[in-house]
Backbone as CSV, one residue per row, in Angstrom:
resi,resn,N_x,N_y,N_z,CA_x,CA_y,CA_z,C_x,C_y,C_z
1,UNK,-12.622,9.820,-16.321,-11.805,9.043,-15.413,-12.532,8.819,-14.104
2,UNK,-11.985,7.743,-13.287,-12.762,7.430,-12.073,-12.265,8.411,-10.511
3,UNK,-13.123,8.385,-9.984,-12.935,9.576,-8.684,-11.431,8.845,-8.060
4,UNK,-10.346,9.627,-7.571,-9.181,9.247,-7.211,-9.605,9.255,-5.617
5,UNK,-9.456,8.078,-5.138,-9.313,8.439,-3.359,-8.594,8.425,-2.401
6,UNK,-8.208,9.828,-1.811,-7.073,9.680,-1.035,-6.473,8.605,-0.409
7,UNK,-5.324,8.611,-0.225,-4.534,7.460,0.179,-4.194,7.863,1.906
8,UNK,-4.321,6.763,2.894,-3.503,7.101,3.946,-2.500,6.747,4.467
9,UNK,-1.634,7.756,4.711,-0.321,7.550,5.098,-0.099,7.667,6.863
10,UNK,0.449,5.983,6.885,0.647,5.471,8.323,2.064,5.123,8.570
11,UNK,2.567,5.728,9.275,4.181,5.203,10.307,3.654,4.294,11.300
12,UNK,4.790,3.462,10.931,4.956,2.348,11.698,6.230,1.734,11.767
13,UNK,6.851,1.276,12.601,7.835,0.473,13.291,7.937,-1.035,12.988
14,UNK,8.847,-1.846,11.769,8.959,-3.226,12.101,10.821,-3.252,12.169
15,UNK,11.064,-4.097,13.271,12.052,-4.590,13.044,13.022,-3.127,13.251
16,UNK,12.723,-2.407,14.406,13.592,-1.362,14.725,13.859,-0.273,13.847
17,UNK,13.033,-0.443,12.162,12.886,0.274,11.068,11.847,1.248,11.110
18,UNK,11.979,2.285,10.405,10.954,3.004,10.338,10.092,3.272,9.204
19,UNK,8.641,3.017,8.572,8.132,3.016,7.875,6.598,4.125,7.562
20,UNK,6.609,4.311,6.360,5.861,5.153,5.784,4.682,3.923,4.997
21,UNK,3.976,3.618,5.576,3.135,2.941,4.743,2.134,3.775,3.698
22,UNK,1.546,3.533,2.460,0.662,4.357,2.076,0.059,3.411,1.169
23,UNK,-1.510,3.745,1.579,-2.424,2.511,1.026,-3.902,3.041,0.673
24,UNK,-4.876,2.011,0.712,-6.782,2.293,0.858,-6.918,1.672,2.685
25,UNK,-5.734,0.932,3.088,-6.893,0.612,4.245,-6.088,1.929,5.168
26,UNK,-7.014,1.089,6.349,-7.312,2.179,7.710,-5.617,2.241,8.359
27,UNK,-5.794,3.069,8.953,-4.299,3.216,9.413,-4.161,2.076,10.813
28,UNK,-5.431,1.931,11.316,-5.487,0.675,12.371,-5.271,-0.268,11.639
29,UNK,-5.750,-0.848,10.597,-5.347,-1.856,9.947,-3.705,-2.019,9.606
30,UNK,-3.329,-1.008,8.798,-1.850,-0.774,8.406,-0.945,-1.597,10.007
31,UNK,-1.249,-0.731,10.728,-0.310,-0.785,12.370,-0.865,-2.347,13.159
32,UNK,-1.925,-2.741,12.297,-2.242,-4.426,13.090,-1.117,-5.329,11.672
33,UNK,-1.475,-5.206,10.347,-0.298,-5.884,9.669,1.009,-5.621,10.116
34,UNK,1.881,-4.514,10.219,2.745,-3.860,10.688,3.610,-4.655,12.110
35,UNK,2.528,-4.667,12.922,2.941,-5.505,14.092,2.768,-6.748,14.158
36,UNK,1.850,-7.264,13.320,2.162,-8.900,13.425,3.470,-9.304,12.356
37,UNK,4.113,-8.514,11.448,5.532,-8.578,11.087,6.338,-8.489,11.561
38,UNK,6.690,-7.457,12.559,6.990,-6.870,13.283,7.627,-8.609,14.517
39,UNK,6.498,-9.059,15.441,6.035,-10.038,16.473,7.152,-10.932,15.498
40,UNK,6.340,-11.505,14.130,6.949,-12.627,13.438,8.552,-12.364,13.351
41,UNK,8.902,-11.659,12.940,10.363,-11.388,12.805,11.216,-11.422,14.118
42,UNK,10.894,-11.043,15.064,11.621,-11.320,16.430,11.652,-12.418,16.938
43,UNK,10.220,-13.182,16.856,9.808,-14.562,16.871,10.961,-15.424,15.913
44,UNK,11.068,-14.945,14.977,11.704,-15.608,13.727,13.567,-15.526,14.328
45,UNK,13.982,-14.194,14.543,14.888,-13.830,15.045,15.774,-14.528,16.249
46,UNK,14.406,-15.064,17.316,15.416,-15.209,18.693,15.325,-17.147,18.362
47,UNK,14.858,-17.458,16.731,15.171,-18.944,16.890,16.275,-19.336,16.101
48,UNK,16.781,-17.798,15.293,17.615,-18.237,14.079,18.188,-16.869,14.561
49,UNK,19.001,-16.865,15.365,19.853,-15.417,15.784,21.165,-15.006,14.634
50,UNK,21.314,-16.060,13.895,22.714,-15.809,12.765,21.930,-15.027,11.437
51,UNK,20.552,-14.903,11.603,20.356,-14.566,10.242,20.155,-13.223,9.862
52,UNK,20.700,-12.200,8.872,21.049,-10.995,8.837,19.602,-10.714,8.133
53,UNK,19.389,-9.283,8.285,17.686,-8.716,8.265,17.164,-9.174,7.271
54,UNK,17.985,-8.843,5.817,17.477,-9.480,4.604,16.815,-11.025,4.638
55,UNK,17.520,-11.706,4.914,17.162,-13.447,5.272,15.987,-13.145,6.495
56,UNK,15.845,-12.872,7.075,15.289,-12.914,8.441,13.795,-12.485,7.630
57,UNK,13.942,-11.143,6.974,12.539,-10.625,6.140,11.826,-11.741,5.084
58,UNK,13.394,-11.794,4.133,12.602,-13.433,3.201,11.926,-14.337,4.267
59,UNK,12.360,-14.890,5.159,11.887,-16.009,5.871,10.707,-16.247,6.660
60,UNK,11.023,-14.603,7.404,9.184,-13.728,7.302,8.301,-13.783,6.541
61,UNK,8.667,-13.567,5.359,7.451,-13.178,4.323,7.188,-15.100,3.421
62,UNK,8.552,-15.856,3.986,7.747,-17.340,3.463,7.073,-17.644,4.929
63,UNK,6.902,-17.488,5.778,5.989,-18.234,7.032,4.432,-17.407,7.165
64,UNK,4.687,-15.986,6.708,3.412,-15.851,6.358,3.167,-16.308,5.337
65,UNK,3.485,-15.998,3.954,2.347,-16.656,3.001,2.401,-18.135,3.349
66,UNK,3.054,-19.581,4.070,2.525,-20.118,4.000,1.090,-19.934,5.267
67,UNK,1.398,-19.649,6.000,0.039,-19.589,6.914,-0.775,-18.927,6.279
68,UNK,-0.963,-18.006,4.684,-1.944,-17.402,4.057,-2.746,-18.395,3.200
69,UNK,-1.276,-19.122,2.996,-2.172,-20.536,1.953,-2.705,-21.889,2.429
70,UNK,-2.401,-21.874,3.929,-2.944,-22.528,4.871,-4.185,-22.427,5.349
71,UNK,-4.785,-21.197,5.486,-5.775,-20.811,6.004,-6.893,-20.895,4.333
72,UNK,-5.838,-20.096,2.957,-7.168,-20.147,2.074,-7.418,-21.721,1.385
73,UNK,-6.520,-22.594,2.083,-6.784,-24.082,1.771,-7.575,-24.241,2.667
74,UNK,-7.869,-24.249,3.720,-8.646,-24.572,4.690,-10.376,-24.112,4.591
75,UNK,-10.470,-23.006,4.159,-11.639,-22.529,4.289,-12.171,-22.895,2.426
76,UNK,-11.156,-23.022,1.540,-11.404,-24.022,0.588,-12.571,-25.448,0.805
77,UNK,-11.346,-26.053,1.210,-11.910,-27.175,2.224,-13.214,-27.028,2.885
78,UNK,-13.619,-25.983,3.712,-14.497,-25.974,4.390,-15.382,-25.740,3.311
79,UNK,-15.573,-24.864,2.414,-16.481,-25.079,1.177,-16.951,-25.843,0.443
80,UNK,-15.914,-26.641,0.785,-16.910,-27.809,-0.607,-17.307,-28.960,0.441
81,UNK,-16.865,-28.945,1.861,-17.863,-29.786,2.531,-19.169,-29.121,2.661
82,UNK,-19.231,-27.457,2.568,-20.873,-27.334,2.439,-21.967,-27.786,1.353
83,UNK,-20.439,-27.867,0.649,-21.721,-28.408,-0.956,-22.476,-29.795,-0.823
């Protein structure tokens, strides 16, 4: 079997919640994703104040992935103008 490598476990804060993250990356990393969810959701929050956490999280997690598929269209793009 392959060498198992510890996992690190990071607390962090989104959305007045408290979280146990546990992963491979760095715990700085964990607490920079963490808080830009965190930013987005309040952001998200003080424009749509009726929407209860559940909705507020879905709506979170569609404005990032589209800005994820924004960015890997883009640098798409930027690839095949190098070709």
């Amino acid at each position: 079997m392959g060498e198992e490598r510890e996992k690190n476990r990071t607390n962090v804060t989104i959305y007045n919640q408290p979280y146990t993250i546990v992963g491979d990356e760095s715990s700085e990393h964990i607490q920079e994703v963490a808080a830009l969810i965190d930013t987005k959701m309040k952001e998200l929050k003080h424009y749509n104040p009726y929407l209860d956490s559940t909705k507020l999280a879905v709506l979170t997690a569609v404005n990032i992935g589209n800005d994820y598929l924004s960015i890997l269209k883009k640098l798409e793009d930027e690839k095949k103008d190098e070709d």
